[in-house]
C-alpha positions as CSV (number, residue, x, y, z in Angstrom):
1,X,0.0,0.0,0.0
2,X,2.8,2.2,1.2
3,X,4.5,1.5,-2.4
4,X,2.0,2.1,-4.1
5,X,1.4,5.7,-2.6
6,X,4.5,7.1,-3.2
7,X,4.0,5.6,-7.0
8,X,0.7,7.7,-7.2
9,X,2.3,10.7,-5.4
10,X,5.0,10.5,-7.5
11,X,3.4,10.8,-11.0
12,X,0.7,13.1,-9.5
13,X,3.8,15.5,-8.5
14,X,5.7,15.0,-11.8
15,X,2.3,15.8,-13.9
16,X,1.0,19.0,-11.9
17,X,4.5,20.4,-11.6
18,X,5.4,19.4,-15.0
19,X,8.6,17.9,-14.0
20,X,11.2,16.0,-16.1
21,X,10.2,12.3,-15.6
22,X,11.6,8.8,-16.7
23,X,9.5,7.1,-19.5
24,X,8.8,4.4,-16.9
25,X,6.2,7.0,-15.1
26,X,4.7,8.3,-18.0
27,X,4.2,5.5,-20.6
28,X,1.2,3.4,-18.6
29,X,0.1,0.2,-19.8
30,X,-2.6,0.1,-22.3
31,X,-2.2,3.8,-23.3
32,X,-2.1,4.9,-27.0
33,X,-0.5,8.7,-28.0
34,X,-2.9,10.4,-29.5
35,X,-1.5,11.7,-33.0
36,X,-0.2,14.8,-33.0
37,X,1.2,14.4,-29.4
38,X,4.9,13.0,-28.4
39,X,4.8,9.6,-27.1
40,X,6.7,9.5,-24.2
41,X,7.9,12.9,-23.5
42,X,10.6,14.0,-21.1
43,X,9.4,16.8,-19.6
44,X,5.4,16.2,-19.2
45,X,3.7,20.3,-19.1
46,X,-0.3,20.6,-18.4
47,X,-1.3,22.7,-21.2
48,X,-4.7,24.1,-20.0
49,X,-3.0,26.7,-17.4
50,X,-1.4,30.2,-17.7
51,X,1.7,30.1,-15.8
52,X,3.4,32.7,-14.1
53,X,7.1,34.3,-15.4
54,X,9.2,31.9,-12.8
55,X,7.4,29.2,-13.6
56,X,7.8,29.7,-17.7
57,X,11.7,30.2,-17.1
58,X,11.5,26.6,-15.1
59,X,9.7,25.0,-17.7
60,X,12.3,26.4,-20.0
61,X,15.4,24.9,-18.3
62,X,13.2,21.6,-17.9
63,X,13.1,21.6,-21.5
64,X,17.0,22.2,-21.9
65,X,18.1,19.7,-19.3
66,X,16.2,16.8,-20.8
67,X,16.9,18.0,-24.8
68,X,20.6,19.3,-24.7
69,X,21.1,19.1,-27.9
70,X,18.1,20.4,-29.3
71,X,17.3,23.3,-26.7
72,X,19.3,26.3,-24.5
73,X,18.2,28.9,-22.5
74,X,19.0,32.3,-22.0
75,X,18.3,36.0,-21.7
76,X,18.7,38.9,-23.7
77,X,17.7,41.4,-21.2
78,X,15.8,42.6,-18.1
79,X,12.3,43.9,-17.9
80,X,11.9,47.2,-15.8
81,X,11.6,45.6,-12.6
82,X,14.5,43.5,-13.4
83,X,12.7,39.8,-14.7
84,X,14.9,38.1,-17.2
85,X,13.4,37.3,-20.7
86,X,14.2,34.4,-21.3
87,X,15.4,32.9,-24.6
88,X,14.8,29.1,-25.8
89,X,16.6,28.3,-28.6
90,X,15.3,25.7,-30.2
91,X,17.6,23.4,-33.3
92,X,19.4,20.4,-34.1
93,X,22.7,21.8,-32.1
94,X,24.4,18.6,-33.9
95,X,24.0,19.8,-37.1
96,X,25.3,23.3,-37.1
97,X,25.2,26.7,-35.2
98,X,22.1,27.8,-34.5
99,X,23.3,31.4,-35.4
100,X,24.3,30.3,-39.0
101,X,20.8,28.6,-39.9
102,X,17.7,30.7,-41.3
103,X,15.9,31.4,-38.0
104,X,12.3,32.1,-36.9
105,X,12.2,34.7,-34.1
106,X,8.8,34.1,-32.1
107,X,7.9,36.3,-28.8
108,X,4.2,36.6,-27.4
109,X,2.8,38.6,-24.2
110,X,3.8,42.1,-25.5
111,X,0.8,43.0,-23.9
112,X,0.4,42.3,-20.1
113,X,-3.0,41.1,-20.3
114,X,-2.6,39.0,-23.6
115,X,-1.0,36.0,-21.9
116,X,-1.8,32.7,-23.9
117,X,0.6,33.9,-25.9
118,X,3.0,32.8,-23.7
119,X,1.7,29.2,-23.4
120,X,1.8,29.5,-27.2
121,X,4.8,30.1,-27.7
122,X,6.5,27.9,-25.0
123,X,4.2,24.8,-26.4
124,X,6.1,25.2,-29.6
125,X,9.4,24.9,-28.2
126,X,8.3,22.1,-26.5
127,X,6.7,20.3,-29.4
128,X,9.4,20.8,-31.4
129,X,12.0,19.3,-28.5
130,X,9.4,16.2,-27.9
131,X,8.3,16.1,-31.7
132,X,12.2,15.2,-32.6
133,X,12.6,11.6,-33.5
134,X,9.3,11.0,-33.6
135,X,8.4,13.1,-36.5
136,X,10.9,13.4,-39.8
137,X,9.3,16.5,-41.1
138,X,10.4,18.2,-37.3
139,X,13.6,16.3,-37.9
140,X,14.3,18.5,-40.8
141,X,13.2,21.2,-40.1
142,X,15.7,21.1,-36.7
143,X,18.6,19.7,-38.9
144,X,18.0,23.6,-40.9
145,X,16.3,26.4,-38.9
146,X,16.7,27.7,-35.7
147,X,14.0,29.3,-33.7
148,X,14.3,31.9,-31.4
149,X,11.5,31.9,-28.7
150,X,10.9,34.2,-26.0
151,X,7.5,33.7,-24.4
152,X,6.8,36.9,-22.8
153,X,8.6,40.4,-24.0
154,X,6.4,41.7,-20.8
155,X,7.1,39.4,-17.8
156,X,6.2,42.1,-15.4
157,X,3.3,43.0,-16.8
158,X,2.3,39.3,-17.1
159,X,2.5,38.5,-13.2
160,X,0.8,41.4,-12.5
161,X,-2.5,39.8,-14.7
162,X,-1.9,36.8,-13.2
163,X,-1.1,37.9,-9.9
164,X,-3.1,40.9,-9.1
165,X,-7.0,41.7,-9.3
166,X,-7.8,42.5,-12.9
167,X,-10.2,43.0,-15.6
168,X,-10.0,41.3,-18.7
169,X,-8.4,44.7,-20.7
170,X,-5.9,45.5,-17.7
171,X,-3.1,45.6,-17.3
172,X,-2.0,46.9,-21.4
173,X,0.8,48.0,-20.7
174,X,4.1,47.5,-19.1
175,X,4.3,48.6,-15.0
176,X,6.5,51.6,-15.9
177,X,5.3,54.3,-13.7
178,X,3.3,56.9,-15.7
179,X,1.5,60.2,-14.9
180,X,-1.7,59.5,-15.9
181,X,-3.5,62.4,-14.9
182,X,-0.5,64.8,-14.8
183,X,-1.3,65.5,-11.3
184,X,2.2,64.9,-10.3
185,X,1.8,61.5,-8.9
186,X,2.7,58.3,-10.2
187,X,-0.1,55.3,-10.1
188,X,-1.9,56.5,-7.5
189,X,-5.8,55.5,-8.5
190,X,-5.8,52.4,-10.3
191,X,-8.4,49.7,-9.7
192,X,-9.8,48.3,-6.3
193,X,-10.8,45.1,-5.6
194,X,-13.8,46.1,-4.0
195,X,-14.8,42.8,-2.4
196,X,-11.5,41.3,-2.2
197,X,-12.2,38.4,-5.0
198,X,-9.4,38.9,-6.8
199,X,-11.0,40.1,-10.1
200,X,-11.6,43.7,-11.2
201,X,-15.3,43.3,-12.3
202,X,-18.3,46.0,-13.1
203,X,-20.2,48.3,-10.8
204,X,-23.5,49.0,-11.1
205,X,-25.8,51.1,-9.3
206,X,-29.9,50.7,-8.9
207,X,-31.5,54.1,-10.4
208,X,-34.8,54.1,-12.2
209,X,-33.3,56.3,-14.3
210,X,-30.7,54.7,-15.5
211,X,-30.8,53.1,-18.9
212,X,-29.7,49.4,-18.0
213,X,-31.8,46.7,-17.4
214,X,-30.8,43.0,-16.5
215,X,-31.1,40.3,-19.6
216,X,-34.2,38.1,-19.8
217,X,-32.2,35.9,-21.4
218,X,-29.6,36.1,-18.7
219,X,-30.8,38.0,-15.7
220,X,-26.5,38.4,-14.7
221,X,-25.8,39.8,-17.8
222,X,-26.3,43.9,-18.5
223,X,-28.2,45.1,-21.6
224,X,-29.4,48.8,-22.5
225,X,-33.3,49.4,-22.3
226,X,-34.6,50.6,-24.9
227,X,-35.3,53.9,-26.3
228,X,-38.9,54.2,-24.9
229,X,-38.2,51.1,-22.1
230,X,-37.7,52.3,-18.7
231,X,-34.2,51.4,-17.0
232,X,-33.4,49.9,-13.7
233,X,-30.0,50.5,-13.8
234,X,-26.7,53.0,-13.6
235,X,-23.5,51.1,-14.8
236,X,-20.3,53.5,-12.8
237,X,-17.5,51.4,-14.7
238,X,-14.9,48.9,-13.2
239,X,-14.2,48.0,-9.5
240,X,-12.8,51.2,-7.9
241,X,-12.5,54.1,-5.6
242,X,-11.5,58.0,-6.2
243,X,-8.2,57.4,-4.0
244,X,-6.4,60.8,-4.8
245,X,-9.9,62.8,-4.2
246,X,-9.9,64.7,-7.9
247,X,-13.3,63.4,-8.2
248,X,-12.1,60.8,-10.8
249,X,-12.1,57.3,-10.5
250,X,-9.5,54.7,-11.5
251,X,-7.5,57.1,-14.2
252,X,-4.2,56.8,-13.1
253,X,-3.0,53.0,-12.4
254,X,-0.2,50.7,-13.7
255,X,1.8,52.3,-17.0
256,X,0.1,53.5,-19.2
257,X,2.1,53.0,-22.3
258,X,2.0,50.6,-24.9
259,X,4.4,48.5,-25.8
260,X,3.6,47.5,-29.4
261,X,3.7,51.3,-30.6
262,X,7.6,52.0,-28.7
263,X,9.5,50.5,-31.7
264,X,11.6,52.6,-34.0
265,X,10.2,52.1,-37.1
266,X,7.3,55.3,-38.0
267,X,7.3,56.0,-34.1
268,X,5.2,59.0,-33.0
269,X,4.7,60.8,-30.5
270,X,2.0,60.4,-27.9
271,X,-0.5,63.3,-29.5
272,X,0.0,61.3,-32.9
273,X,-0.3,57.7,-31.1
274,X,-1.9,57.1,-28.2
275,X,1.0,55.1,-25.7
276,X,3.9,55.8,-28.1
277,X,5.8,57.1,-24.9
278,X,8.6,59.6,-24.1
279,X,10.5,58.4,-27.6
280,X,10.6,55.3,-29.3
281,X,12.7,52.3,-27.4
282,X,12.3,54.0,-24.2
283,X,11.2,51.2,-22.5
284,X,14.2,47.9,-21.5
285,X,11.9,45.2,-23.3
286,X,11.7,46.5,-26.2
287,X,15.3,47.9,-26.5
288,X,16.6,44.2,-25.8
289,X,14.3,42.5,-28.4
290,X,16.0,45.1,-30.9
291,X,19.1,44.9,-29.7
292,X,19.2,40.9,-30.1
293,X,17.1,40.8,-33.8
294,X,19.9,43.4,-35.1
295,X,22.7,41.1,-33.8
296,X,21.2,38.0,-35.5
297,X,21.1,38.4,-39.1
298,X,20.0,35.0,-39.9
299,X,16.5,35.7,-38.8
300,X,14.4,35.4,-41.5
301,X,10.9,34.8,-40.1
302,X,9.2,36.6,-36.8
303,X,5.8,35.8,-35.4
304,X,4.5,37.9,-32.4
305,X,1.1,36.5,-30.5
306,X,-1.0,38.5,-29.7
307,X,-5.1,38.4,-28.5
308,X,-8.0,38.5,-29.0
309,X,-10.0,38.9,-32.8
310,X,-8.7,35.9,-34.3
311,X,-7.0,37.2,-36.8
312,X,-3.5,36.5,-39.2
313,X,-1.7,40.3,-39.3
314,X,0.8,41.6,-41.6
315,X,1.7,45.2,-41.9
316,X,2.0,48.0,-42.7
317,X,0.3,49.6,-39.6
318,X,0.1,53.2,-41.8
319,X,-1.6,53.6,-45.2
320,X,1.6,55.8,-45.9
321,X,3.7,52.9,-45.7
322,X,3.4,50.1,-48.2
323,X,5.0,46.4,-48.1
324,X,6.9,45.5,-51.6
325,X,4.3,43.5,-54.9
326,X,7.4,41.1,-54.3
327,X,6.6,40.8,-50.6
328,X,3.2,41.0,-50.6
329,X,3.0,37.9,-52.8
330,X,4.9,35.4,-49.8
331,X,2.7,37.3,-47.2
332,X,-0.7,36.0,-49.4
333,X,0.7,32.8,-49.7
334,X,1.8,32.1,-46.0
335,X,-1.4,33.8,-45.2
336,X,-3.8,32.0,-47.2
337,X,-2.5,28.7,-45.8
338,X,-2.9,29.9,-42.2
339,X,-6.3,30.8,-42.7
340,X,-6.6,26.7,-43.8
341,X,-4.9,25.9,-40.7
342,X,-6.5,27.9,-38.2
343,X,-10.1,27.8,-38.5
344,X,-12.2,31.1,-38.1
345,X,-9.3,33.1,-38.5
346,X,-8.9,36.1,-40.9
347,X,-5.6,37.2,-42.9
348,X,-5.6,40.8,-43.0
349,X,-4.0,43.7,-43.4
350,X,-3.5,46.1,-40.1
351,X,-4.1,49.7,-40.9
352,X,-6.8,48.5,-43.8
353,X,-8.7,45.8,-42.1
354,X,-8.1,47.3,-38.8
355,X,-6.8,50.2,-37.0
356,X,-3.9,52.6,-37.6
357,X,-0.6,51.8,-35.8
358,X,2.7,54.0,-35.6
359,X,6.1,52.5,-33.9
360,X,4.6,48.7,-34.1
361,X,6.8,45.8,-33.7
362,X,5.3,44.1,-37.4
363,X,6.7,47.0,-39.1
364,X,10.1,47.2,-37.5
365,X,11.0,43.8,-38.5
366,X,9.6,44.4,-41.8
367,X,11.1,47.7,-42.4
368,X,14.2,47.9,-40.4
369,X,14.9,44.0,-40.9
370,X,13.3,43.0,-43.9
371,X,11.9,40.1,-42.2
372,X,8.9,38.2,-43.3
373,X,6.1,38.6,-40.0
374,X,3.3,38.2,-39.2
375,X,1.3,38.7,-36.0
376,X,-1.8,36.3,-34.8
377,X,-4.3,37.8,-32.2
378,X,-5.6,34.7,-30.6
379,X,-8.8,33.3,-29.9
380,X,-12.1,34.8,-31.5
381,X,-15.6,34.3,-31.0
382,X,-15.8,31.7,-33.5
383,X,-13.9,29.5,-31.0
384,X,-16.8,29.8,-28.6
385,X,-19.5,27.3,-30.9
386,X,-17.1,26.8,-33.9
387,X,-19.1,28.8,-36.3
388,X,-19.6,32.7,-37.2
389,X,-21.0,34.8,-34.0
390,X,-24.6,35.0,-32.6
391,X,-25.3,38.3,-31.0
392,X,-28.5,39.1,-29.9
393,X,-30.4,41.7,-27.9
394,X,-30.7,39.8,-25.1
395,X,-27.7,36.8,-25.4
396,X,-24.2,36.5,-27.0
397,X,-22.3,33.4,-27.7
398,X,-19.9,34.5,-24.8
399,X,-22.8,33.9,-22.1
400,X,-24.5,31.0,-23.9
401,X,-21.0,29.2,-23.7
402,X,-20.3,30.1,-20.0
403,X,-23.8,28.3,-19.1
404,X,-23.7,26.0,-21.2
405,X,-19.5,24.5,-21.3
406,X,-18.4,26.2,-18.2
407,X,-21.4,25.9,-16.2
408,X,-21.3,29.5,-15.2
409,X,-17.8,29.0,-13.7
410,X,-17.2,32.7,-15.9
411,X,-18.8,35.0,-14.4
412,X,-18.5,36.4,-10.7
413,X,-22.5,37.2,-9.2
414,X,-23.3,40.4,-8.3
415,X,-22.5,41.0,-5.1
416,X,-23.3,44.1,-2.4
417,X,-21.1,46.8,-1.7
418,X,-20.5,50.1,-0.1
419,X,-18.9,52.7,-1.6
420,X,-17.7,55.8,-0.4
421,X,-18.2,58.0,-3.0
422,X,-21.1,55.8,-5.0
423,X,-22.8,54.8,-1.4
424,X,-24.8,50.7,-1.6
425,X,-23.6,49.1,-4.9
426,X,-23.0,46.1,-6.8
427,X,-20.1,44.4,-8.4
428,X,-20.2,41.4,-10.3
429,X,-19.5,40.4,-14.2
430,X,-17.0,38.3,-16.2
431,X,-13.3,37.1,-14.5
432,X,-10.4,38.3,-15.9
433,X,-9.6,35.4,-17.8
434,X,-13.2,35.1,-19.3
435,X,-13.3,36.5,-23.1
436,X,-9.2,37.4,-23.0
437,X,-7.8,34.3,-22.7
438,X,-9.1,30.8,-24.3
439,X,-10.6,28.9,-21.8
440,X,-8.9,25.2,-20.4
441,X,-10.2,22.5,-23.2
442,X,-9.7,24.6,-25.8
443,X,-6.3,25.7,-25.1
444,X,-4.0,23.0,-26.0
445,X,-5.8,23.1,-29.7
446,X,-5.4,26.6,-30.2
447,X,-1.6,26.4,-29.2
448,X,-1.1,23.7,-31.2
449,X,-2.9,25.3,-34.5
450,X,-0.9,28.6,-34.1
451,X,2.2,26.8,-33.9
452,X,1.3,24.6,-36.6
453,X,0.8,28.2,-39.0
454,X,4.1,29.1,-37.6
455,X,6.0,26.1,-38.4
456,X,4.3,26.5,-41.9
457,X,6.0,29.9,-42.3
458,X,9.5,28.8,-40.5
459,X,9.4,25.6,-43.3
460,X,9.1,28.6,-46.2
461,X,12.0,30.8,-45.0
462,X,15.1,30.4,-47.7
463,X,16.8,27.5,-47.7
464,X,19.6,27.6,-50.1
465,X,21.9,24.4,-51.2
466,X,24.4,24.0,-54.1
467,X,22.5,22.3,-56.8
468,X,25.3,21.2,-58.9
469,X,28.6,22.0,-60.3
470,X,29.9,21.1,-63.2
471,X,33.3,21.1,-64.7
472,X,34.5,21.9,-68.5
473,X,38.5,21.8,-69.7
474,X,39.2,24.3,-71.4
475,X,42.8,23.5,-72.2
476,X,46.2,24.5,-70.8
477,X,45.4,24.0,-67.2
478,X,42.5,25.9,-67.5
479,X,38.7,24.6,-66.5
480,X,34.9,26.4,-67.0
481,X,33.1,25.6,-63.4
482,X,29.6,26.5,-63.3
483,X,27.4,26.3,-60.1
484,X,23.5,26.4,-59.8
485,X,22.5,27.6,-56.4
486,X,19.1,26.8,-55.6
487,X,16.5,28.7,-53.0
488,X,14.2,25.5,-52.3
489,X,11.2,27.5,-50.6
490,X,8.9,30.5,-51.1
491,X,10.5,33.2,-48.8
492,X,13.7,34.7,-51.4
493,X,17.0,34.9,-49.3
494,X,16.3,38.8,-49.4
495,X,13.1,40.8,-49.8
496,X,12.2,43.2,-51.4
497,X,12.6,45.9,-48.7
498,X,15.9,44.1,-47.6
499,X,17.3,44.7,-51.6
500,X,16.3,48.3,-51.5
501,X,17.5,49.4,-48.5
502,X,20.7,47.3,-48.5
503,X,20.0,45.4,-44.9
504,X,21.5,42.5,-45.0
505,X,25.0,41.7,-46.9
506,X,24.8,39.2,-50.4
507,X,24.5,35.7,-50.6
508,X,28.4,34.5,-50.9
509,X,29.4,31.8,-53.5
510,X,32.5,30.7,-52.9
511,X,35.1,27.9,-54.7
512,X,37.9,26.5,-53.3
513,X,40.4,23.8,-54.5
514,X,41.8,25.7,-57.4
515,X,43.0,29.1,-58.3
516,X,40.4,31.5,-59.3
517,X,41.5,33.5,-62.2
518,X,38.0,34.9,-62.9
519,X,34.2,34.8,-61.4
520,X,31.0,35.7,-63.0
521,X,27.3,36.2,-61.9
522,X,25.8,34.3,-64.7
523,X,22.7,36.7,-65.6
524,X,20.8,34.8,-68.7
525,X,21.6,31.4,-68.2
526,X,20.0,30.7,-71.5
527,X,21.7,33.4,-73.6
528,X,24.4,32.5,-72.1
529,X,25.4,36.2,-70.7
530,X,27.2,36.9,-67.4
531,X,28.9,40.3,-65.4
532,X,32.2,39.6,-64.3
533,X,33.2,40.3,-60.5
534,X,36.5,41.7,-60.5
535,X,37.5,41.9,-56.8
536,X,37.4,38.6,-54.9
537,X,36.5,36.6,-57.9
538,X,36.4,33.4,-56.1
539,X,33.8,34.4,-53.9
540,X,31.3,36.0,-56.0
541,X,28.4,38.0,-54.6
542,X,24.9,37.1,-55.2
543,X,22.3,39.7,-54.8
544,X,19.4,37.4,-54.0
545,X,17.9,34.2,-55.0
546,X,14.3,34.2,-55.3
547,X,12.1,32.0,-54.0
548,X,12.0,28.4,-55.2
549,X,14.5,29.4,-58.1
550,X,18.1,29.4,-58.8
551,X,21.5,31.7,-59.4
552,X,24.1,30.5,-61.8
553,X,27.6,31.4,-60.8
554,X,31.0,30.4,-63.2
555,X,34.0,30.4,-62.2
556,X,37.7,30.0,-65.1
557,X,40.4,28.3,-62.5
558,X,43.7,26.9,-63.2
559,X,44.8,23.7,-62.2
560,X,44.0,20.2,-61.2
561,X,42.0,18.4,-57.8
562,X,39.2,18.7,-56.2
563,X,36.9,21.8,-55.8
564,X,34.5,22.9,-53.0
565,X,31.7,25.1,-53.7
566,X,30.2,26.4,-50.7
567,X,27.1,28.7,-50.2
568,X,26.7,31.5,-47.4
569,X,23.9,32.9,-47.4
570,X,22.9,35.0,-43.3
571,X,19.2,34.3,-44.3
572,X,19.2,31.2,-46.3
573,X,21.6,29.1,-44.3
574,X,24.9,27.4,-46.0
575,X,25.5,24.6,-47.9
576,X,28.5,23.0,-49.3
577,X,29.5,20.6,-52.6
578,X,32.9,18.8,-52.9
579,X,33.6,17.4,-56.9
C-alpha cells in the first residue's frame, strides 16, 4: 500500500509540476499517444493553465536539461523591474550553429493582459524538442532552422494579470510608472478590488433612471433598455475608488504606455499615437528585443502572438507605408494557408482591415529588418460554438458558452457593496480570464494550430543548397566551373525591402580547390550572358535568390583536384559541394 502511494504521489507531483520524468512514469500500460502528441515525453507540461514568469523560465530549463542538444536557454535582457526574458533556442545543435541557420524569431505577451501567448509560444518549443525523432518533417526542419522563442517580451506586466486583481483589458501596458493624470503623482488610482475576489469586475448602481436593465435571457448579464423602455440600472465602470480625491475614479494605475507602438520604425509621439511614450525604445523590453534581432542576421521569419480577434496580421500599420508587390505575394501565400490551418481566423491587413498603428513591432521587422512577420491575435468568437458569432439583444455566444460548457464557472454574481463616494452598490460580471484568454479545453488546440501556421511559415524561410557543379576543360590547365544555387522555398534569401534598403550583406558563393583566375554572376543562363566580379573573384556576390529558383555562378580556375563550392547565405543558411 505504502508503495503504491509514493507511486501515485509521485506521478501526480511530476504531472501538476510538470517535471522532467523517466519514461517508466509516464508510458502506462494500455495507453495509445494520440497523433499529434509525443509519445513518451521528457518533460510532461499541463497545457490548460497560464503560468506565471518563474514558472515559464523553469519550464524552459526543464526543456533544456532533458533536450541538450536540441534546446538552451538564456536571456537577452531585463524587464523594468529587473525579470529576465528568457530565450529558448530551439535546433538540431548537432548539425550546425544555431546562429548560422535561417531562424524564426517568435515572442508573445507584448501586452500584459494578452498571456496565452505565452503558453503558445512555449508549447512550440516544447513540441518541437518532444516532436524530434518522432516526426521526420520536425527532424528536418531542426537539422535547418533555428528558432528563437521568448514567451513573454512583458514578464512584469504578465505577473501582474496573473497575480493581481484585474479585468479582462488590464493591465496593457508595461508597470513603468506613468503620470496619468499629470497631477504629479505616479499610479496613485488604479483599480480596487472592492470585495476582495481577486477580479476587477463591473459596478453598477440601482436608479430608475438609468438606462440598463438585466437580460431576460440572462438576468447576470447587462443590456441597455430601450429607447422608450424604462431602466433599472446605472453602470459607474470597473471596480474602484477615487483614491487621490480629484473626483475621478480609476484614471491613473499601472503604466500607461504601450508596448507595441515603442518601436523605431514610424514612431510617433504620444498626440499622434496614443501610448507611443517619451521616444521610441524607451522602454528595456523593447530595446533588448532590438538589440538581439539586429545582432542575429539569420532571422528570416518573426511571429508575435498577440489576443483576442482571431486574426493573421501583416503590416503596414500606416496607409503611408506600403509592403513591396514582391513581398506581398509570400505574405498572401503564407497567409492563405494559415487561414486553412487555423479555422475562423482572418488574414488581414493592419491599418486597412483594422486600425492605424505607428512604432509597431510588425513594421520594425519588416522595415528595419526585412523580415517576413506576421502577428496572430488569438482566440475569437468563432472559437466559442465553432461557427460565425450569434449576437443578440438579449444573449451572446460569450454567455450561452459560460452556461452551457463552463457551467457558469465565468462569471463572478453580483454582489453588495458600499462605496464611499457611489454609497450601496453592486459588483459582479466576467473574470479576468473570461473573453481574454481561451478557456482550459480549448487551449491546447489553439496552441497547437498557431504553432502549426508558424511552423508552416518557419518551413518557407530560404533554404539555399548548391545544386550542382559542373566542370569543362578548357585546355592549358584551364577549366569552366559553373554552379547552380538553388533557394528551395517560397520566402527569397532577401526581400524586397531588404534589396532596396541594403540590410542584409549578399549571398556569398564561394570555390575552393583551385586558383580563381575569374568569377561571374551568370545573368541569362540561356543566352548564355554573365557580369564579371572583379574583386574577390572566387567568392562571387549574389544579390538574392528568389524563392523556389536558382543563381548561376562560373567560375575559369587553373589547375588540377578537387573543388569545394560552398554557399553562405545570413538568411538562407549554408550549404556546401565537394567534386
Amino acid at each position: 500500500m505504502r508503495r503504491s502511494y509514493r507511486v501515485a504521489a509521485a506521478f501526480a507531483l511530476a504531472y501538476f509540476a510538470a517535471s522532467v520524468a523517466p519514461d517508466a512514469l509516464i508510458a502506462q500500460q494500455g495507453s495509445l499517444a494520440a497523433l499529434g502528441a509525443p509519445t513518451n515525453p521528457k518533460v510532461v507540461i499541463t497545457w490548460d493553465r497560464y503560468y506565471d514568469h518563474a514558472t515559464l523560465g523553469e519550464l524552459a530549463r526543464k526543456l533544456e536539461a532533458a533536450h541538450p542538444d536540441r534546446c538552451r536557454v538564456s536571456s537577452i535582457g531585463k524587464s523594468i523591474e529587473g525579470r529576465d526574458l528568457w530565450l529558448i533556442t530551439v535546433t538540431d545543435f548537432r548539425t550546425g550553429a544555431a546562429d548560422a541557420k535561417p531562424a524564426m524569431y517568435i515572442d508573445g505577451n507584448i501586452h500584459s493582459n494578452e498571456v496565452q501567448g505565452s503558453e503558445i509560444a512555449l508549447y512550440t518549443a516544447w513540441w518541437l524538442c518532444e516532436m524530434a525523432g518522432q516526426v521526420p518533417a520536425v527532424d528536418s526542419l531542426l537539422a535547418h532552422k533555428t528558432f528563437y522563442i521568448v514567451p513573454t517580451i512583458n514578464p512584469d506586466g504578465r505577473d501582474n494579470f496573473l497575480k493581481q486583481p484585474n479585468n479582462p483589458n488590464s493591465p496593457r501596458s508595461g508597470l513603468g510608472e506613468r503620470d496619468n493624470d499629470n497631477d504629479g503623482e505616479l499610479n496613485e488610482d488604479g483599480y480596487d478590488d472592492l470585495d476582495g475576489d481577486g477580479h476587477i469586475t463591473s459596478m453598477r448602481r440601482r436608479d430608475p433612471n438609468g438606462r440598463w436593465i438585466t437580460s431576460p435571457e440572462d438576468p447576470r448579464y447587462m443590456v441597455r433598455a430601450l429607447p422608450d423602455q424604462p431602466g433599472e440600472w446605472e453602470m459607474l465602470g470597473a471596480e474602484g475608488r477615487d483614491n487621490d480625491g480629484d473626483g475621478r475614479v480609476n484614471e491613473d494605475g499601472e503604466g500607461f504606455y504601450d508596448p507595441n507602438r515603442n518601436w523605431p520604425w514610424r514612431w510617433q509621439p504620444q498626440y499622434v499615437q496614443g501610448g507611443s511614450d517619451a521616444y521610441a525604445l524607451s522602454l528595456p523590453e523593447t530595446r533588448a528585443v532590438v538589440d538581439f534581432v539586429m545582432s542575429h542576421e539569420n532571422i528570416a521569419g518573426a511571429q508575435s502572438y498577440h489576443n483576442s480577434g482571431g486574426m493573421i496580421l501583416r503590416g503596414p500599420g500606416m496607409r503611408q507605408d506600403e509592403f513591396r508587390p514582391q513581398d506581398v505575394r509570400v505574405f498572401d501565400r503564407i497567409g492563405e494557408i494559415g487561414e486553412q490551418i487555423l479555422p475562423g481566423y482572418r488574414y488581414m491587413v493592419v491599418w486597412k482591415d483594422l486600425y492605424t498603428v505607428w512604432g509597431g513591432e510588425l513594421d520594425w521587422f519588416y522595415g528595419s529588418r526585412g523580415v517576413v512577420t506576421f502577428s496572430n491575435e488569438l482566440w475569437s468568437d468563432f472559437g466559442y460554438f465553432q461557427k460565425e458569432t450569434r449576437r443578440d439583444r438579449y444573449d451572446s455566444d460569450e454567455m450561452r458558452f459560460d452556461r452551457l460548457l463552463l457551467l457558469g464557472e465565468a462569471f463572478v454574481p453580483w454582489k453588495a457593496v458600499d462605496h464611499p463616494e457611489y454609497g450601496p452598490i453592486e459588483v459582479g460580471g466576467y473574470k479576468k480570464q473570461y473573453t481574454r484568454a481561451i478557456p482550459a479545453f480549448l487551449l491546447p488546440a489553439e496552441a497547437h494550430r498557431n504553432m502549426a501556421f508558424t511552423l508552416y511559415h518557419a518551413d518557407q524561410m530560404p533554404r539555399v543548397e548548391v545544386d550542382s557543379v559542373t566542370v569543362r576543360a578548357l585546355g592549358n590547365g584551364l577549366s569552366e566551373v559553373t554552379a547552380i544555387i538553388a533557394n528551395r522555398r517560397i520566402i527569397p534569401t532577401h526581400t524586397q525591402q531588404d534589396l532596396e534598403h541594403h540590410i542584409t550583406r549578399p549571398d556569398y558563393v564561394t570555390l575552393t580547390g583551385r586558383q580563381v583566375l575569374a568569377g561571374f554572376r551568370v545573368t541569362d543562363p540561356l543566352q548564355n550572358v554573365a557580369v564579371e566580379q572583379r574583386r574577390n573573384p572566387e567568392r562571387i556576390e549574389v544579390d538574392n535568390v528568389a524563392g523556389m529558383a536558382t543563381e548561376t555562378v562560373r567560375w575559369i580556375v587553373q589547375g588540377s583536384g578537387a573543388i569545394t563550392v560552398s554557399v553562405d547565405s545570413r538568411k538562407g543558411g549554408v550549404h556546401s559541394v565537394r567534386r
